[in-house]
C-alpha positions as CSV (number, residue, x, y, z in Angstrom):
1,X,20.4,7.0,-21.4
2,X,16.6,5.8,-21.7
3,X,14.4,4.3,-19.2
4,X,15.3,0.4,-20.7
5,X,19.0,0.9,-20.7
6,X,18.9,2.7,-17.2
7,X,16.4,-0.1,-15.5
8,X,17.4,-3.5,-17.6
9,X,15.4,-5.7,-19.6
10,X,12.2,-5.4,-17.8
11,X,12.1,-1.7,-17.7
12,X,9.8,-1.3,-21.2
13,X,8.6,-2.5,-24.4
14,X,7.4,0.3,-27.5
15,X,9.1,3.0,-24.8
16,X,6.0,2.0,-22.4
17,X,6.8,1.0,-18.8
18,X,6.5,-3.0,-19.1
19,X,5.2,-2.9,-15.3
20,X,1.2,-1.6,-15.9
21,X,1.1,-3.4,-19.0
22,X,2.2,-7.4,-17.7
23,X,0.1,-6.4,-14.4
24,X,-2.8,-7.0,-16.6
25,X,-1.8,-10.9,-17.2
26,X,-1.1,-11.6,-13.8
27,X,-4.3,-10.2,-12.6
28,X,-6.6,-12.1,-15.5
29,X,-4.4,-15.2,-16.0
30,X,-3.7,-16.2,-12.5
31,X,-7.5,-16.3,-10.9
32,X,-9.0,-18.0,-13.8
33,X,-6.5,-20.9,-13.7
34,X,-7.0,-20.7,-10.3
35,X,-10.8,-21.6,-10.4
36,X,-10.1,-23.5,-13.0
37,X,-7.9,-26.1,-11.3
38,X,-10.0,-25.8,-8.1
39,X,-13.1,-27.2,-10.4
40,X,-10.6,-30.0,-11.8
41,X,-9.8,-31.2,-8.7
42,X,-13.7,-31.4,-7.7
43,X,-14.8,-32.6,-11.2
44,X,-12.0,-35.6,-12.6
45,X,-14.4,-36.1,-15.4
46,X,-13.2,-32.4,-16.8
47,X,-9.6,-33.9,-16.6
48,X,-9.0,-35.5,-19.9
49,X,-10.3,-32.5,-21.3
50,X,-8.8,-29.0,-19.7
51,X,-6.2,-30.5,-17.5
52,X,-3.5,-29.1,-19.9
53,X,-4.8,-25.9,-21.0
54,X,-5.5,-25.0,-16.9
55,X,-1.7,-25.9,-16.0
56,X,-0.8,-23.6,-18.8
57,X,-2.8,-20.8,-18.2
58,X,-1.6,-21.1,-14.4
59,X,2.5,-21.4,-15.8
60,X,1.6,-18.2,-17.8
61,X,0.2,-16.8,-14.9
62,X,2.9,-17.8,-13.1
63,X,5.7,-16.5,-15.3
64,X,3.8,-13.1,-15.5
65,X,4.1,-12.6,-11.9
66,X,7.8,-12.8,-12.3
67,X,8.2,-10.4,-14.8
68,X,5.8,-7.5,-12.8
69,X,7.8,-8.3,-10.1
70,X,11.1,-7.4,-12.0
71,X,9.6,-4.6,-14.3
72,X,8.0,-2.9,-11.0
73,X,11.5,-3.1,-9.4
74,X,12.8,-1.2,-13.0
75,X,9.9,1.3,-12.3
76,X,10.2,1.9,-8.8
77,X,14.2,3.1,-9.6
78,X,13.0,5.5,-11.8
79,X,9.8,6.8,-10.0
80,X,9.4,5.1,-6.8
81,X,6.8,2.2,-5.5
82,X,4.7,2.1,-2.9
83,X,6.1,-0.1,-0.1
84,X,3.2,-2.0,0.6
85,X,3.0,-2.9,-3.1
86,X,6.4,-4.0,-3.6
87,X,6.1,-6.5,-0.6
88,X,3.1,-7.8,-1.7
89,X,4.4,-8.7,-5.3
90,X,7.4,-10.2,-4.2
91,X,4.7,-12.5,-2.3
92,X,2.5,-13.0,-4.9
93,X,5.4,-13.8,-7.8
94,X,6.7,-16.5,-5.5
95,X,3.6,-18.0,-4.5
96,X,2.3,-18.1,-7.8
97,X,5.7,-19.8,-9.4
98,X,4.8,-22.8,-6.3
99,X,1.2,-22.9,-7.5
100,X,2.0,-23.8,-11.3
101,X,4.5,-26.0,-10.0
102,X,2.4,-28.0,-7.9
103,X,-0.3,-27.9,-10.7
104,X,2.1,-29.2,-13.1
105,X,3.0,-32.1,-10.9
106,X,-0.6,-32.9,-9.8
107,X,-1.5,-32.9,-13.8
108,X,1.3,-35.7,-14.6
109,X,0.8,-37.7,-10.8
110,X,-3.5,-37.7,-12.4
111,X,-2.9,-38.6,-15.8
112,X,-0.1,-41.6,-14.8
113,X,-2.6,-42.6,-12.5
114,X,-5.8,-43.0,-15.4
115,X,-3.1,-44.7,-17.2
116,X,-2.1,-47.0,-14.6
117,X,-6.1,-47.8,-14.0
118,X,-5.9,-48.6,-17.7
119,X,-3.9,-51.0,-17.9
120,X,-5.1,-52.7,-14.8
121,X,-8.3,-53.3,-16.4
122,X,-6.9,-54.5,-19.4
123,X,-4.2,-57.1,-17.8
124,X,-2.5,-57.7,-14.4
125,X,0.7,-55.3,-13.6
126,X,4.1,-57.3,-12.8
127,X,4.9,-56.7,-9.5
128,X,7.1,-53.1,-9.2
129,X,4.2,-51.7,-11.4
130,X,1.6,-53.0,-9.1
131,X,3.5,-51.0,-6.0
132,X,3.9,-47.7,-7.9
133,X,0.0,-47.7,-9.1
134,X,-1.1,-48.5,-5.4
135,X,0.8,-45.4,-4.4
136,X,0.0,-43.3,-7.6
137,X,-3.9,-42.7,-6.2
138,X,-2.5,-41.5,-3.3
139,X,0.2,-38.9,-4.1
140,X,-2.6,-37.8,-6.9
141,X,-4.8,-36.9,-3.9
142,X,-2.5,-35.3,-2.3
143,X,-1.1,-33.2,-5.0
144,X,-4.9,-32.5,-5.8
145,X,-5.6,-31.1,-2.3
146,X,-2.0,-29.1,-2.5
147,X,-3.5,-27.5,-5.3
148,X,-6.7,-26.6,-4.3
149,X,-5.3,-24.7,-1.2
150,X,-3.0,-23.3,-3.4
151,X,-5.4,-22.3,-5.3
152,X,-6.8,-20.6,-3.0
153,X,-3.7,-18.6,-2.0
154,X,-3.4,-17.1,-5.3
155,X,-6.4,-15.9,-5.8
156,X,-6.4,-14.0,-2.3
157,X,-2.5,-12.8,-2.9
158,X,-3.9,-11.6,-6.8
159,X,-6.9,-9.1,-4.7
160,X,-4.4,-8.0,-2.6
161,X,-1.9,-6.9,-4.7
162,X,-4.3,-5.7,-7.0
163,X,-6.0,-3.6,-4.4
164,X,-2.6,-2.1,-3.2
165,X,-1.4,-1.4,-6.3
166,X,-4.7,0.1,-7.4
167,X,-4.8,2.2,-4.4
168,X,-1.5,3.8,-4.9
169,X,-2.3,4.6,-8.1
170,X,-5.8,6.3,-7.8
171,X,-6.4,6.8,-4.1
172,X,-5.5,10.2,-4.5
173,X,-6.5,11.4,-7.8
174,X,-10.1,10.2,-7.1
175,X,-12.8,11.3,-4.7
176,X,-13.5,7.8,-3.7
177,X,-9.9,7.8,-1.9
178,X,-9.1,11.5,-0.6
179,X,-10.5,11.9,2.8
180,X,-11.6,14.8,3.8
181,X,-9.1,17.4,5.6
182,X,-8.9,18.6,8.8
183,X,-8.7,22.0,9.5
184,X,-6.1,22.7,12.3
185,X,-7.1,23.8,15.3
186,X,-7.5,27.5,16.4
187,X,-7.8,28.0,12.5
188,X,-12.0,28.1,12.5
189,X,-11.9,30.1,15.0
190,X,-9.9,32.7,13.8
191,X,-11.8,33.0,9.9
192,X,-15.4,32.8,11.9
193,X,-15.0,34.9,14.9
194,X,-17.9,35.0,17.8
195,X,-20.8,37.0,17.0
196,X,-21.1,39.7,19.5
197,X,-23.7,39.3,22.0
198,X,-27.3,41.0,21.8
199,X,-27.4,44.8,23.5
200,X,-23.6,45.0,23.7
201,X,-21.9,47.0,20.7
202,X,-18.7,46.7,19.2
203,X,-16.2,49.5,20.0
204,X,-15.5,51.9,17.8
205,X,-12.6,54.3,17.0
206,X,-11.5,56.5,19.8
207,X,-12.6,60.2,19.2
208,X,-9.8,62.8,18.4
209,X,-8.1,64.1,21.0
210,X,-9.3,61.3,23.5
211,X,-7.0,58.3,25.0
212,X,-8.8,55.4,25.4
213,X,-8.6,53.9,29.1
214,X,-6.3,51.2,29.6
215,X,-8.3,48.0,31.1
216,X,-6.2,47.3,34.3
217,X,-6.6,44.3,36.6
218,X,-9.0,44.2,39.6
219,X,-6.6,45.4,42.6
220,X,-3.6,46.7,40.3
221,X,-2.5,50.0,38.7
222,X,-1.0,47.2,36.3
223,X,-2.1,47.3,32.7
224,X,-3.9,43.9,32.2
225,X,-3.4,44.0,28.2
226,X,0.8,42.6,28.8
227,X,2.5,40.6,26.1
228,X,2.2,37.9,28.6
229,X,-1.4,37.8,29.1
230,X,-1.7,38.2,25.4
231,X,1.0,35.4,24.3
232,X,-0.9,31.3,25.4
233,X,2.6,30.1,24.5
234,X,3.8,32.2,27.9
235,X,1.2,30.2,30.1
236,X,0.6,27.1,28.1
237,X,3.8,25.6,26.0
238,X,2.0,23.2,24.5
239,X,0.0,26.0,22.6
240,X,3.3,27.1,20.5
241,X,3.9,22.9,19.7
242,X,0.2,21.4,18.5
243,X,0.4,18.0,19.1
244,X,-1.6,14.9,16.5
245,X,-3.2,12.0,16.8
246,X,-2.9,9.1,14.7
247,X,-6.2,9.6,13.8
248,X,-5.8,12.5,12.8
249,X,-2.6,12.3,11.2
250,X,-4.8,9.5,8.8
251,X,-6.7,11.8,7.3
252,X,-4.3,13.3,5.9
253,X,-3.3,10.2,3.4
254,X,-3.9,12.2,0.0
255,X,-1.0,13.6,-2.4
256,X,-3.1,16.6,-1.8
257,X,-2.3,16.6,2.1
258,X,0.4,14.3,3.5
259,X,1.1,14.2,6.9
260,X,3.4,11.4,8.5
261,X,4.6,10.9,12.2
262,X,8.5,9.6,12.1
263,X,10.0,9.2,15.7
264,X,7.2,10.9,17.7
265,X,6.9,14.2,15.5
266,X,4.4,15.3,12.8
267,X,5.8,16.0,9.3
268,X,3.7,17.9,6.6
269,X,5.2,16.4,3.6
270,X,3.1,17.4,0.9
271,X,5.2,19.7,-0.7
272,X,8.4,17.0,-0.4
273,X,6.7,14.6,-2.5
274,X,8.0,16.1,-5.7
275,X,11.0,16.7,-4.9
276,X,11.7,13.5,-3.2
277,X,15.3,11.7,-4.5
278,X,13.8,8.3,-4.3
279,X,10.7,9.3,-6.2
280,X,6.5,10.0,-5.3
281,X,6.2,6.5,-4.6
282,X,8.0,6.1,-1.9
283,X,6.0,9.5,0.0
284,X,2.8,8.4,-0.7
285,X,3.3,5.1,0.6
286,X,3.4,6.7,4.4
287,X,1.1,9.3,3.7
288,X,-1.3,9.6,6.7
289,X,0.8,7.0,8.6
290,X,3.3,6.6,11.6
291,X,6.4,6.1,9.1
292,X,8.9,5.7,12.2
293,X,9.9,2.4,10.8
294,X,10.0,2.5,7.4
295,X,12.7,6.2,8.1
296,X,14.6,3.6,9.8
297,X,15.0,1.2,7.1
298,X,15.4,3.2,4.5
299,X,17.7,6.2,6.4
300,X,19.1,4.5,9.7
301,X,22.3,6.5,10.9
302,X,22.1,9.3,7.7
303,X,22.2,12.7,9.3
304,X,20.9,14.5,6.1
305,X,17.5,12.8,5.6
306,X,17.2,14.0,9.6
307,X,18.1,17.9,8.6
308,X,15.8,17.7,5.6
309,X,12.6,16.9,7.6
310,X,13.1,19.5,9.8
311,X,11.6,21.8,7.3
312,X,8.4,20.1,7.1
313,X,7.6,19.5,10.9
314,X,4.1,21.2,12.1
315,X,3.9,19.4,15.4
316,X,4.4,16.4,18.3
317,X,2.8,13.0,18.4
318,X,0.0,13.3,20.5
């Protein structure tokens, strides 16, 4: 079965993924109707003249916003999406299907309303007509202003979803996104050991045929070298179970180096991003994040996503 017949009608076109290819008319089409209609309603004079071709360009806009909506559904069955982009383009095709609504209606409400001052100049209105062109000013206005902040909207929604999308696309594959990764502690320690200090020297093999002393505890025949002076997990507990911060749990937000904290405990999941069901997408999205919530929506009550993250914990949320 291919990707179109598996996802629907908004899965591809030429065997492409439709979804990075109609992203490209929401992201052009929808701000510059946006600023266009924004100088319309400032400028009537420009009316007459690009009223149409705005509204258009906003519908198109409008009706591509839809469709990247739909097609990144198709994609995200078949690879995953990041969540934060997903809830954003639902936002965005919604908002932007209101905004060339509105538009449309403000462009007829305007251009009833020049013709109404028309024919008032030219002869007096009967009565009902002479009602409805009082009000038409008004509901122009208003329509106007409905657009403008509307306007507004769009273009705000468009960066967003642009920026996530953007982000979950390239944040890890360039150096602009990966953040630099923390070495766990104990680990510098151990590859750069202390120096010793000046006029002491390093010991040295025993001679043949010689024991070397045992180092014993002040007061005690006791050798002071047991397993349980040795071990910091027999004094200190927390020493066997490292604990995280969120902060440092962040930098590790990179396909590279994936860490997420899920109900208090610290996950490595780098090496479960490939090999994820639900696809990459869907990892990446919680990389260097507390993902306690979004486990519980996705995996509330299911034993076996529980079992499989047991493989990957390193630690407790600190």
């Amino acid at each position: 079965m291919t990707f179109a017949e598996d996802s629907g009608i908004f899965a591809s076109i030429a065997g492409l993924p439709l979804h990075p290819l109609v992203v490209h008319v929401v992201v052009v089409f929808l701000p510059v109707s946006a600023l266009g209609l924004i100088t319309l309603v400032a400028v009537p004079r420009w009316r007459k003249h690009y009223g149409v071709l705005a509204v258009a360009v906003a519908t198109m806009g409008a009706a591509g916003a839809f469709v990247a909506k739909e097609s990144g559904d198709a994609l995200a069955d078949q690879v995953g999406l990041p969540r934060n982009h997903e809830d954003w383009g639902e936002r965005l095709s919604t908002w932007a299907i209101v905004f060339a609504a509105i538009a449309i209606v403000w462009l007829v409400l305007d251009r009833r309303r020049s013709s109404s001052a028309q024919e008032l100049h030219q002869g007096a209105p009967d009565a009902s007509s002479g009602r409805l062109t009082g009000a038409l000013p008004m509901l122009a206005r208003l329509a106007g202003a409905l657009v403008a902040v509307l306007s507004l909207v769009v273009l705000v929604l468009t960066a967003v979803v642009g920026h996530s999308g953007a982000d979950a696309a390239w944040a890890d594959r360039t150096s602009f996104g990966v953040p630099s990764t923390v070495t766990p502690s104990g680990s510098s320690d151990a590859a750069n050991p202390p120096a010793a200090e000046p006029g002491t020297a390093e010991p040295g093999p025993a001679e043949p045929g010689t024991a070397e002393p045992e180092a014993t505890a002040p007061g005690s025949g006791e050798s002071a070298t047991s397993p349980e002076a040795t071990d910091p997990s027999a004094t200190d507990p927390s020493a066997a179970d490292p604990s995280y911060t969120l902060a440092e749990i962040a930098e590790h937000g990179s396909r590279e180096s994936c860490w997420a904290a899920i109900n208090g405990e610290v996950y490595d999941l780098t090496d479960w991003i490939d090999e994820h069901p639900g696809g990459i997408g869907e990892i990446l999205g919680v990389c260097g994040t507390d993902a306690s919530a979004d486990f519980r929506d996705e995996h509330d009550g299911d034993d076996e996503p529980r079992q499989e993250l047991t493989r990957f914990r390193i630690g407790r949320l600190g």
